[in-house]
C-alpha positions as CSV (number, residue, x, y, z in Angstrom):
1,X,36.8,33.9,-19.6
2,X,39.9,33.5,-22.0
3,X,41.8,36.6,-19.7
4,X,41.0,34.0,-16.6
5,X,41.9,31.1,-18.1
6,X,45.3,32.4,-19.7
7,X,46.0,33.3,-16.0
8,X,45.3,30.1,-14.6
9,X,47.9,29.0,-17.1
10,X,50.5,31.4,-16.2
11,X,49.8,30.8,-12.7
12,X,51.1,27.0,-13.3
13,X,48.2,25.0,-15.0
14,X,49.1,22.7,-17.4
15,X,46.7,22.9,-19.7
16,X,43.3,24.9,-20.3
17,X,40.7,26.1,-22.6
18,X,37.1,27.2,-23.5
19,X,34.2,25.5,-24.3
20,X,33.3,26.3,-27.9
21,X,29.9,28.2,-27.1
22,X,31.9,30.2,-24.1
23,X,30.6,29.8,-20.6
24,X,33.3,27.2,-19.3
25,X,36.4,27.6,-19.4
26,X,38.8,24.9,-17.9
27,X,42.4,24.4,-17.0
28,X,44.6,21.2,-15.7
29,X,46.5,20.8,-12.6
30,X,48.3,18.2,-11.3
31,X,46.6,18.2,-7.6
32,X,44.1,19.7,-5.8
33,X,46.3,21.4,-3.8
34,X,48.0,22.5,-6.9
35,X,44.6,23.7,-8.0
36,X,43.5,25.7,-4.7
37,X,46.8,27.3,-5.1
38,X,46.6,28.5,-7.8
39,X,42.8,29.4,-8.0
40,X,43.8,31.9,-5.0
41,X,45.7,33.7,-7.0
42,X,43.6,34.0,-9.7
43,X,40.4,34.4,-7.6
44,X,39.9,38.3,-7.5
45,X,40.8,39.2,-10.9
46,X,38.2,36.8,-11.9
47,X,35.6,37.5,-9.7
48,X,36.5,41.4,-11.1
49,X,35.5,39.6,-13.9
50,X,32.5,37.6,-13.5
51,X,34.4,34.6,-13.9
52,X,33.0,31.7,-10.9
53,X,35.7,29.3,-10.6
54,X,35.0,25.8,-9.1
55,X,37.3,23.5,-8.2
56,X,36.4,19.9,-9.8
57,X,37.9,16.5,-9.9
58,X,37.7,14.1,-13.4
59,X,36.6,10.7,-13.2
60,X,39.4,8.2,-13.0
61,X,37.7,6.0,-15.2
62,X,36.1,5.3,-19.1
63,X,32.7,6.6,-20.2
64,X,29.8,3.9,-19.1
65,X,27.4,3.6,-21.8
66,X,24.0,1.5,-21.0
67,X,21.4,0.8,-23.7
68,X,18.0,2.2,-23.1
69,X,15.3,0.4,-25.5
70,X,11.7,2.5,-26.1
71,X,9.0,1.3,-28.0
72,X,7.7,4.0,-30.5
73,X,4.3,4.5,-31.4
């Protein structure tokens, strides 16, 4: 994972990491063409790798948090 993500970087991403426990990595990109360009590159060395990469959008938007009240017995 950090081989595939340190390649996305190189490739042009401009920012990425890995999840603290290891199975997600992650790496920024201004568009998602941006992002399918670069993923082709990287695609077969990670694939080499067992490294699935999935092209994802963020929310444009805060958290939404809704209170869920359960009586306890």
């Amino acid at each position: 994972m950090e081989t595939t993500v340190a390649r996305l970087m190189r490739e042009g991403a401009t920012g990425g990491g890995q999840t603290s426990w290891g199975p997600t990595g992650f790496a920024f990109v201004a568009s998602a063409a941006e992002a399918q360009r670069i993923s082709e590159r990287v695609l077969s060395d990670a694939e080499a790798a067992g490294v699935e990469i999935v092209i994802v959008e963020g929310l444009a938007h805060g958290a939404r948090i809704d209170a869920i009240y359960a009586l306890m017995a």
